[in-house]
N, C-alpha and C positions, 0 to 999 in steps of 0.2 A: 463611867470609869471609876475604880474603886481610885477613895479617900488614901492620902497618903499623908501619916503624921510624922515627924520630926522631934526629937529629943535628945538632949543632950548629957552625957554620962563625964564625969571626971570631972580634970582642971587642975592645977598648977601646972605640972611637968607630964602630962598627955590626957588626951580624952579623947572623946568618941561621940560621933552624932549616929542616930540610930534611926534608920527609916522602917516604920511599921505600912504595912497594909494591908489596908479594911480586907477584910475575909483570908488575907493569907497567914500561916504560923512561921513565915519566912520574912526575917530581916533584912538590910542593907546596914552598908555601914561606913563613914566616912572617919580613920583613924589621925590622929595629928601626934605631935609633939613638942614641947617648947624648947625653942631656943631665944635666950637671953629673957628681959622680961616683955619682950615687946613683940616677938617675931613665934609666928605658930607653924611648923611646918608640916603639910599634907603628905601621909605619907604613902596612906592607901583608901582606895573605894574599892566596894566590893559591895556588887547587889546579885545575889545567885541569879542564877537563867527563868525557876518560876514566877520571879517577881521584877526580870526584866523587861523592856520595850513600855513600859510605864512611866520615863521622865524621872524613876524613884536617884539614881546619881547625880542629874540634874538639881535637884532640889537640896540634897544634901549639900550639893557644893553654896546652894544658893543661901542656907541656912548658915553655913562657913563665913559666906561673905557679908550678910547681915549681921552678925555678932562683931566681926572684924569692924562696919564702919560704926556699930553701936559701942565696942567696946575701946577700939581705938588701936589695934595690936594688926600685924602686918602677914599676909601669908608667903608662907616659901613653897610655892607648889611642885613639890618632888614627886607626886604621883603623875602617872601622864595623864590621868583624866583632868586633873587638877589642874593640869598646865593647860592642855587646849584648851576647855573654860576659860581660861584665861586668854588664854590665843584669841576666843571667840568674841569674847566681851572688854572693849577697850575701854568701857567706862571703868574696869575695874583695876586698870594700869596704878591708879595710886596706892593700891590696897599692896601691890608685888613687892616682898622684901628683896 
């Protein structure tokens, strides 16, 4: 299975995590924006069709939620991928603003 990298663009008042992968010229991409200084909310995921069935939205959200318990700041998942993720995984009930 090709490599899938994660990186992240912006900060203050919106940014973007950016899924690369290995041998494709096709991005993912998971948008936010801030509200207050504490609360990040998700607003879109978007991974085209050639570089889906690969986990690449999965991982973006998961890179979302690492930053959030690393950095300390709360998500508002308005996207719906955003929120089932969240439906899915109850350990991450603290993280929901």
């Amino acid at each position: 299975m090709a490599e899938v990298s994660i990186n992240h663009e912006g900060g203050g008042d919106s940014g973007r995590y950016v899924a690369e992968v290995e041998g494709s010229e096709e991005t993912g991409h998971l948008d936010w924006e801030a509200r207050g200084e504490n609360v990040r909310v998700a607003t879109h995921t978007i991974v085209p069709p050639p570089i889906g069935g690969r986990g690449v939205a999965a991982k973006l959200v998961e890179a979302l939620v690492a930053d959030a318990r690393e950095q300390g700041f709360l998500i508002d998942p308005r996207c719906s991928y955003v929120d089932a993720a969240f439906r899915r995984h109850k350990d991450w009930a603290d993280l929901r603003a």
